[in-house]
C-alpha positions as CSV (number, residue, x, y, z in Angstrom):
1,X,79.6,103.3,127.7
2,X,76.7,101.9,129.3
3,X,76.1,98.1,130.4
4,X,77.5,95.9,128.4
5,X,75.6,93.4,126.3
6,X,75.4,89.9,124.7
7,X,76.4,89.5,122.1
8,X,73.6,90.0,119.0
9,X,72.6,87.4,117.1
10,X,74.9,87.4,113.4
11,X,72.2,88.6,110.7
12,X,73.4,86.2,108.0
13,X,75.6,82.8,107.7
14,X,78.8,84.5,106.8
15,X,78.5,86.8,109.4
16,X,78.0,83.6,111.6
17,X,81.0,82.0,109.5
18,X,83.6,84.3,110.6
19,X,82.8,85.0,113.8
20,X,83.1,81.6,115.1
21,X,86.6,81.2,112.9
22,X,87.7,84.7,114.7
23,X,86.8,83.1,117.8
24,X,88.9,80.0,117.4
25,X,92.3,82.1,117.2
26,X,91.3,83.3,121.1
27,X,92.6,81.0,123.6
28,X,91.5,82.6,126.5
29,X,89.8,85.8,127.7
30,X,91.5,89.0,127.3
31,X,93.0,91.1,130.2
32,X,91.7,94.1,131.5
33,X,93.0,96.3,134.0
34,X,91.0,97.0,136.9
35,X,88.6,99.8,136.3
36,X,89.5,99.9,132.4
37,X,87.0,101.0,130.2
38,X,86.0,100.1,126.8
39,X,85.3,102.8,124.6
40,X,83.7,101.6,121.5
41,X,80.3,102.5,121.7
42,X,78.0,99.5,119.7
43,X,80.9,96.9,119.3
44,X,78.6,94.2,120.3
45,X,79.8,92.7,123.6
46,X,82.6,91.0,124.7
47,X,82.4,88.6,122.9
48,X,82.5,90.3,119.9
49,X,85.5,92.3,120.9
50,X,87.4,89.2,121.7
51,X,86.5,87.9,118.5
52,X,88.1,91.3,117.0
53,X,91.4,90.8,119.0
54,X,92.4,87.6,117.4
55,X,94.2,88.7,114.9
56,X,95.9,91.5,117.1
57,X,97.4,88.4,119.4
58,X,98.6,87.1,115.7
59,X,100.9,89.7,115.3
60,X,104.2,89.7,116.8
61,X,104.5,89.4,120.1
62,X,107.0,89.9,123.2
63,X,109.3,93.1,122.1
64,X,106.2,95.6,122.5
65,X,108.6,98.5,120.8
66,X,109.0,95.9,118.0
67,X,109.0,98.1,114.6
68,X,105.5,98.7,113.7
69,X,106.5,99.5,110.0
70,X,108.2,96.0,109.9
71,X,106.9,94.2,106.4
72,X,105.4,91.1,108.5
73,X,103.5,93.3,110.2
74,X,102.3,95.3,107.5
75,X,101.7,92.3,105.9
76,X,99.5,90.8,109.1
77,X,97.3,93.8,109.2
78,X,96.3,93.4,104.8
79,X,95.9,90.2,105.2
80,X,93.6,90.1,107.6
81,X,91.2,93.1,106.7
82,X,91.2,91.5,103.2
83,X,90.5,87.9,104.8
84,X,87.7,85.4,103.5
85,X,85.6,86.5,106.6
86,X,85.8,90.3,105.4
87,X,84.1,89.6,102.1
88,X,86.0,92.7,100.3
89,X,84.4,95.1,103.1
90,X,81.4,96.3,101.0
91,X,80.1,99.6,102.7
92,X,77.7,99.4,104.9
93,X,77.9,95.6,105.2
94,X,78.1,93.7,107.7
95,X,81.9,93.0,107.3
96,X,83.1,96.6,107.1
97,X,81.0,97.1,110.3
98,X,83.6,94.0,111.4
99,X,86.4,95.7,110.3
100,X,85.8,99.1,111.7
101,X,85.3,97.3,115.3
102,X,88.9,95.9,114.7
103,X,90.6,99.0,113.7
104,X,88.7,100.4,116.9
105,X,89.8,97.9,118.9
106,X,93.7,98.5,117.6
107,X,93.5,102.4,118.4
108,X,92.0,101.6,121.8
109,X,94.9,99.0,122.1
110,X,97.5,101.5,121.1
111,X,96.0,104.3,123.2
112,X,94.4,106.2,121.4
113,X,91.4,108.6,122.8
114,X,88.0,108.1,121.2
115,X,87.3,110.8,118.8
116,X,84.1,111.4,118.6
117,X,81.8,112.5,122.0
118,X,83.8,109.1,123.4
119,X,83.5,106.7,120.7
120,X,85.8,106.0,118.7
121,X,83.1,105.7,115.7
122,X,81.5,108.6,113.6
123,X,78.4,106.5,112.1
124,X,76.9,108.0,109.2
125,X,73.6,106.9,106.8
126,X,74.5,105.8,103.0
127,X,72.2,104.7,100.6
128,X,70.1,103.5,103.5
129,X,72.7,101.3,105.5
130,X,74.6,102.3,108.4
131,X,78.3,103.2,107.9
132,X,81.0,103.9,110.2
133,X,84.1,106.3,110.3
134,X,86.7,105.6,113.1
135,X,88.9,107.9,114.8
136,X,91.1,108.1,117.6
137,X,93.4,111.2,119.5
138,X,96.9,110.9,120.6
139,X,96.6,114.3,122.2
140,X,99.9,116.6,122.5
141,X,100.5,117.9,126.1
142,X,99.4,121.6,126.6
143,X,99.1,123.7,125.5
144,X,98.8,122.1,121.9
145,X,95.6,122.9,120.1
146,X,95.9,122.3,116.8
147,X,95.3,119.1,115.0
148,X,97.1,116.7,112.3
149,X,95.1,114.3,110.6
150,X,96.3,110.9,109.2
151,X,94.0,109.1,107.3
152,X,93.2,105.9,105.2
153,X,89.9,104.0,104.1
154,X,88.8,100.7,105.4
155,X,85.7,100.3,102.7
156,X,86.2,98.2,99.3
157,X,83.7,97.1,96.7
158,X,82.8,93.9,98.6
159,X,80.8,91.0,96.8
160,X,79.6,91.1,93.2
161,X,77.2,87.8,93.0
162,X,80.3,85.3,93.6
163,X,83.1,87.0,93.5
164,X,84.6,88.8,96.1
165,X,87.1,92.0,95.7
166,X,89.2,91.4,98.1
167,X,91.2,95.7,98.8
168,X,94.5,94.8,99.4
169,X,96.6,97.4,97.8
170,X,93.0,99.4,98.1
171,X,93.2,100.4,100.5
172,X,94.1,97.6,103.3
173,X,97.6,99.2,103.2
174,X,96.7,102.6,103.7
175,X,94.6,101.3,106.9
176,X,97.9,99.3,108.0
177,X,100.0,102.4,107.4
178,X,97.3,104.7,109.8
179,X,97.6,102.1,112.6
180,X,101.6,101.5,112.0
181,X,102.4,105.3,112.5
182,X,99.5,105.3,115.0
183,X,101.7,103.4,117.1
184,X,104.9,104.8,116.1
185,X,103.6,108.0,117.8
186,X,102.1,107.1,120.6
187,X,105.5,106.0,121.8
188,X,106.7,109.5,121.8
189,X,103.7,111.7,122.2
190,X,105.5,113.7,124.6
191,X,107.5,115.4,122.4
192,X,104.0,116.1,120.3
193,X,103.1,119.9,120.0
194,X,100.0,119.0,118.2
195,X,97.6,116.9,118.9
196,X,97.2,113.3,115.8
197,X,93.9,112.1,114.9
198,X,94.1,108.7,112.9
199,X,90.9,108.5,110.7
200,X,89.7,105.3,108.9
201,X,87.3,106.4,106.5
202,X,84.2,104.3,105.3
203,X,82.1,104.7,102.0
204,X,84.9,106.6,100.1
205,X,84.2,104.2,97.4
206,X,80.6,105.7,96.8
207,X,82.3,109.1,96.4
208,X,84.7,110.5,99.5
209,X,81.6,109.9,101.6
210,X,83.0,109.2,104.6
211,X,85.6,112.3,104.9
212,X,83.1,114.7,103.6
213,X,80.7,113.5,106.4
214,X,83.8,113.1,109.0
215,X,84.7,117.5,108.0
216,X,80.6,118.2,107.3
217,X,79.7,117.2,111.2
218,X,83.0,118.5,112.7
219,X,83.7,115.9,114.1
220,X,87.6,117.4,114.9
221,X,87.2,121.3,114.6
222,X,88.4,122.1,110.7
223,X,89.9,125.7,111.7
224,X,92.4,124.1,113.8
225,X,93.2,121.1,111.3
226,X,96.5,122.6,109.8
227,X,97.8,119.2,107.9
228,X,96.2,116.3,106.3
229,X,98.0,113.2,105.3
230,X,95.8,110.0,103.4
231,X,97.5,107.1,101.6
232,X,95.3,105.0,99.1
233,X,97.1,102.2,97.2
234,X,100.7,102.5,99.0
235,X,102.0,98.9,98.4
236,X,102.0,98.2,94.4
237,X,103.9,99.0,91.5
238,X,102.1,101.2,89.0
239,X,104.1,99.9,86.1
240,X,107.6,97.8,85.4
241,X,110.3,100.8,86.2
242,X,108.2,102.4,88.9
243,X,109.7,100.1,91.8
244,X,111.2,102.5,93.6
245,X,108.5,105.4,93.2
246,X,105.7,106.4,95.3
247,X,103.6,109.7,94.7
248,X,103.2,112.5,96.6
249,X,100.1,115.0,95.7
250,X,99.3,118.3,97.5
251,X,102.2,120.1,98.3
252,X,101.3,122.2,95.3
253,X,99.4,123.8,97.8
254,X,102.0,125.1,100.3
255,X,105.0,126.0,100.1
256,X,105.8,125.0,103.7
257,X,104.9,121.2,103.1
258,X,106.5,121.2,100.2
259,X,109.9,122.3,102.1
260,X,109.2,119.3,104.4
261,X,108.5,116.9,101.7
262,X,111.6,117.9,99.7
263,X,113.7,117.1,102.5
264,X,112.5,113.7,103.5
265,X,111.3,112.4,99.9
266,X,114.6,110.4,99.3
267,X,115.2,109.4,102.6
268,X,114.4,105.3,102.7
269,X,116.1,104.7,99.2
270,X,113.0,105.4,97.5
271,X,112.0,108.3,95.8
272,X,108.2,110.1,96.3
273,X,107.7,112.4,93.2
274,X,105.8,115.8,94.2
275,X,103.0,115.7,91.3
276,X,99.7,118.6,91.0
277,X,96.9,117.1,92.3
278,X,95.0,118.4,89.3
279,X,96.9,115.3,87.2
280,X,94.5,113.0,88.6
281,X,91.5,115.2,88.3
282,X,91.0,115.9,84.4
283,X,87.5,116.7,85.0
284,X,88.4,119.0,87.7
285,X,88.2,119.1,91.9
286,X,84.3,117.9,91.8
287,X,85.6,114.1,91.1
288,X,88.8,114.2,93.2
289,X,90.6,110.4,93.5
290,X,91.0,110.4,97.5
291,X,89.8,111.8,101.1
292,X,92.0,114.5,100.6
293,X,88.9,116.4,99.0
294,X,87.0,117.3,101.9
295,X,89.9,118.9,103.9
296,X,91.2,120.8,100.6
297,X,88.1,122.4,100.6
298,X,88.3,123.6,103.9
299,X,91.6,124.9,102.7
300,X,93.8,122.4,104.8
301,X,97.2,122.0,103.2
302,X,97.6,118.0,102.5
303,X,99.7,114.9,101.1
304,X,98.0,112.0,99.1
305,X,101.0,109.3,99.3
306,X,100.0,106.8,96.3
307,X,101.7,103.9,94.5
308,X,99.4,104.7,92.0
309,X,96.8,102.2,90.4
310,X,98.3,99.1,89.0
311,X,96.7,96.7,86.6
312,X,95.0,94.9,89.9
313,X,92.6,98.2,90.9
314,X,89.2,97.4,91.3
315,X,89.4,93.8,90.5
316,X,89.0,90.4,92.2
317,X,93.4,89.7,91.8
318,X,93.9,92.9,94.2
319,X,95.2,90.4,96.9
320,X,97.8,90.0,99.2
321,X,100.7,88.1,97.2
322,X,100.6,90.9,95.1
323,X,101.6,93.9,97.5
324,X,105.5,95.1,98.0
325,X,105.5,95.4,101.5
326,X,108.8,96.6,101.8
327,X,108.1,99.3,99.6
328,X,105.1,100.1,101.6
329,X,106.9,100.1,104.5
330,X,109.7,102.8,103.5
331,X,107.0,104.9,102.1
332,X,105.6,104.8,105.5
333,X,109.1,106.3,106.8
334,X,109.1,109.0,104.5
335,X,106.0,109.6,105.9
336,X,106.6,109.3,109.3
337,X,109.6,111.4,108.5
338,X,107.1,114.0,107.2
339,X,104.8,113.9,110.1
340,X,107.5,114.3,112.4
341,X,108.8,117.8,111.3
342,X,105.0,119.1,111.2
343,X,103.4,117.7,114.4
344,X,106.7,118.5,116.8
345,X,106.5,122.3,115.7
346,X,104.0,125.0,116.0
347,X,105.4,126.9,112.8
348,X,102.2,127.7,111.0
349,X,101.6,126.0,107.2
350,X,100.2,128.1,104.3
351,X,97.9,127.1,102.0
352,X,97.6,128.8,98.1
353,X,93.5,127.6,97.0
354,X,94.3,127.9,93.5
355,X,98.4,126.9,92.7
356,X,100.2,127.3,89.5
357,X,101.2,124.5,87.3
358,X,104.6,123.1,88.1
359,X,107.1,122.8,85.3
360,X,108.5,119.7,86.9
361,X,105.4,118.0,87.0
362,X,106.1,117.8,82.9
363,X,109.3,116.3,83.4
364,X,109.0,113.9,86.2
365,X,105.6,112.6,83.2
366,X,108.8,112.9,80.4
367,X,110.5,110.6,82.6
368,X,108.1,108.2,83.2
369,X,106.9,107.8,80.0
370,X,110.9,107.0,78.9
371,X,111.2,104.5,81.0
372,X,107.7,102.8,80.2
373,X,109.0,103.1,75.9
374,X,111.8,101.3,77.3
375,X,109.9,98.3,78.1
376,X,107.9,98.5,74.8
377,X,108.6,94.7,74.7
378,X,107.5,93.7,78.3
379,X,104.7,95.7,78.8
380,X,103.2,94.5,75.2
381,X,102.6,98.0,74.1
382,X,101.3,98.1,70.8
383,X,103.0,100.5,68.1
384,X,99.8,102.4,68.1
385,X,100.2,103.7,71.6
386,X,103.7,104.1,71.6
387,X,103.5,106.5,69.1
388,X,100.6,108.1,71.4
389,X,103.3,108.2,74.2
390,X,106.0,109.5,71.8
391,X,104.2,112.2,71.2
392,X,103.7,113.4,74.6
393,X,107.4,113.2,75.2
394,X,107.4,115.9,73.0
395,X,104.8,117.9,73.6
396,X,106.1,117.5,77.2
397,X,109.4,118.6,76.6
398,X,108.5,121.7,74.7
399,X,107.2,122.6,78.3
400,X,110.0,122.2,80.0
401,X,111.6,125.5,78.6
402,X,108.3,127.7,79.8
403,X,108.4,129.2,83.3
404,X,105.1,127.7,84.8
405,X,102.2,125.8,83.2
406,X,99.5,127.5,81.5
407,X,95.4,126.0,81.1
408,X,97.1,124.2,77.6
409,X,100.0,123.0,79.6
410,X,98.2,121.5,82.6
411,X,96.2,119.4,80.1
412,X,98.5,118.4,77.9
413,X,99.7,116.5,81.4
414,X,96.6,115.0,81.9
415,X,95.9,113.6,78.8
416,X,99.5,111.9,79.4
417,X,98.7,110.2,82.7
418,X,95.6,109.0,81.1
419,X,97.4,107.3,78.6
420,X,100.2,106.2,81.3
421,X,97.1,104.5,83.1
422,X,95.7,102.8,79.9
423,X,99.2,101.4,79.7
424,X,98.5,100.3,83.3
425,X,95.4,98.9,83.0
426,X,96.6,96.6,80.1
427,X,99.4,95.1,81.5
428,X,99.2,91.5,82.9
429,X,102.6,90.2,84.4
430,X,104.6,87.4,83.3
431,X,103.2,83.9,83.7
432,X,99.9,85.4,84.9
433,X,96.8,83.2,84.8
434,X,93.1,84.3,85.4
């Protein structure tokens, strides 16, 4: 990086606003060691980068092997990207800029490499604003060449008029979870055989933009990508039942991940179900739910780890009272569990481009639709829709007995989950107030 400069001039009062309230939580420059560099190319200054640092002196201190995956931690890391001062990190604006410059600043803290030409940014146009990736390297000793990707997005819906949407659960615990295993493996990067690149993606709320850009420029070289893991939405409950459930989607794809994900998907007394991507695309690839997209089309094998979408998605009450963050935190050891296996071997991964339906995938949807009927009563499900969901117990079940799904098959299951998410959509918690 060149000279440094002053910090610019805020564009706007809440820009302004949190700044000087970032600033306040400093108490005194931070140290640098002689001859350190700083590698995040347009941070602002300084200034700015002390500003960004706050928060990382709020976290817990002293122990510096303290457990990353700890739920205060987890917990430090939502609530600050889904602050006041962060305005729901609208892409493009000037508080996701803000928040990209902080996750920078924790991969540079952590030890990452910058990704990208020596930046740890990947800055991309969008509907005429300026929008920003970030990725770092925890590079394998030699003579690793191949690449895992772990990845997250930062971006939310920001400001509509008054009201803010603040992205806890979406996706301010996927970020946490990037930087918590971030750190995990930087702590043992010697025993890496591939090389980890931790991605925070911008814009995916306009449509994947940011990942699609990320694997359009190449910015890490795609034919020596061989695994792919994003979370989105990792520390909710979909629905009453569902507590102890996360979601794994992709393995469909190869056989080898799913080997690795069988073995480790009941390891931290919570269970991630293997589901068909294709449950969650009813229209089909084109409108895929995650950054996953991108890097299946490049015919990367993948995991999209999801708590699913509660009755909080996309709305102002997605905040940070609502997250389970121990739940959050053992899905993050399955998947640090999974990440293990693949990026301390060199055995190679398959991927299958177009994968048969999976029987199970109609009875783990048999069993979560019993246990939603059994909380008819709670979840204030009309008779109506009960009947709907009765229904496709039974149609479900009839495809249990078959050897594979068929066209009919697969979309008899996604007319289920779309009914499962209605449910979800629906439900307000007791005692809830608007």
């Amino acid at each position: 990086m060149g000279s440094r400069q002053p910090l610019p001039a805020p564009r706007d009062q809440r820009v302004r606003t949190a700044t000087r309230r970032l600033r306040r939580r400093v108490p005194r420059p931070l140290p640098r060691a002689r001859g350190q560099r700083c590698a995040l190319h347009g941070a602002g200054g300084p200034a700015m980068r002390q500003a960004l640092l706050a928060v990382v002196l709020l976290l817990p201190q002293g122990n510096r092997r303290a457990d990353p995956f700890a739920p205060a931690r987890l917990r430090a890391t939502v609530s600050f990207l889904a602050s006041d001062e962060m305005r729901g990190r609208g892409t493009g604006s000037p508080e996701g800029k803000m928040a990209a410059e902080w996750i920078a600043e924790r991969f540079e803290k952590i030890g990452l490499e910058p990704a990208n030409n020596g930046s740890f940014f990947h800055e991309f146009r969008f509907g005429g604003k300026e929008c920003r990736n970030v990725a770092g390297i925890l590079r394998a000793p030699p003579p690793a060449r191949e690449f895992v990707v772990v990845g997250a997005h930062h971006d939310h819906l920001g400001g509509i008029g008054k009201t803010i949407y603040p992205g806890v659960d979406d996706n301010a615990s996927g970020v946490a979870g990037v930087l918590a295993l971030a750190e995990h493996f930087a702590a043992r990067k010697k025993g890496l055989k591939r090389h980890m690149v931790f991605v925070s993606y911008d814009a995916e709320e306009k449509g994947l933009i940011g990942s699609k850009r990320f694997v359009g420029h190449g910015v890490i070289a795609i034919d020596k990508t061989v695994f792919m893991l994003v979370f989105d939405l990792i520390g909710g409950v979909f629905l009453p039942g569902q507590e102890q459930r996360v979601y794994a989607l992709g393995s469909e794809h190869s056989k080898a991940v799913r080997a690795v994900l069988e073995q480790h998907r009941k390891a931290e007394a919570l269970e991630a179900i293997p589901l068909g991507t294709y449950l969650i695309e009813p229209v089909g690839p084109a409108f895929a739910r995650s950054d996953y997209s991108a890097y299946r089309a490049k015919h990367v094998p993948y995991l999209f780890m999801t708590a699913a979408t509660p009755w909080y998605y996309h709305t102002p009450f997605d905040r940070p009272e609502r997250l389970d963050y121990e739940k959050a935190s053992r899905t993050l050891g399955i998947a640090r569990a999974i990440l293990a296996d693949i990026v301390t071997s060199t055995k190679p991964l398959d991927f299958v481009a177009k994968p048969a339906g999976e029987v199970q995938d109609a009875r783990d949807l048999v069993r979560m639709i019993e246990s939603v009927l059994e909380r008819q009563k709670e979840l204030r499900i009309s008779e109506r829709r009960a009947g709907t969901l009765r229904a496709h117990v039974e149609r479900l079940a009839k495809l249990t007995a078959t050897d594979e799904l068929g066209g009919r098959g697969k979309r008899a299951c996604q007319m289920a989950i779309m009914d499962l998410l209605r449910v979800a959509r629906s439900y307000r918690p007791p005692g809830w107030k608007r």
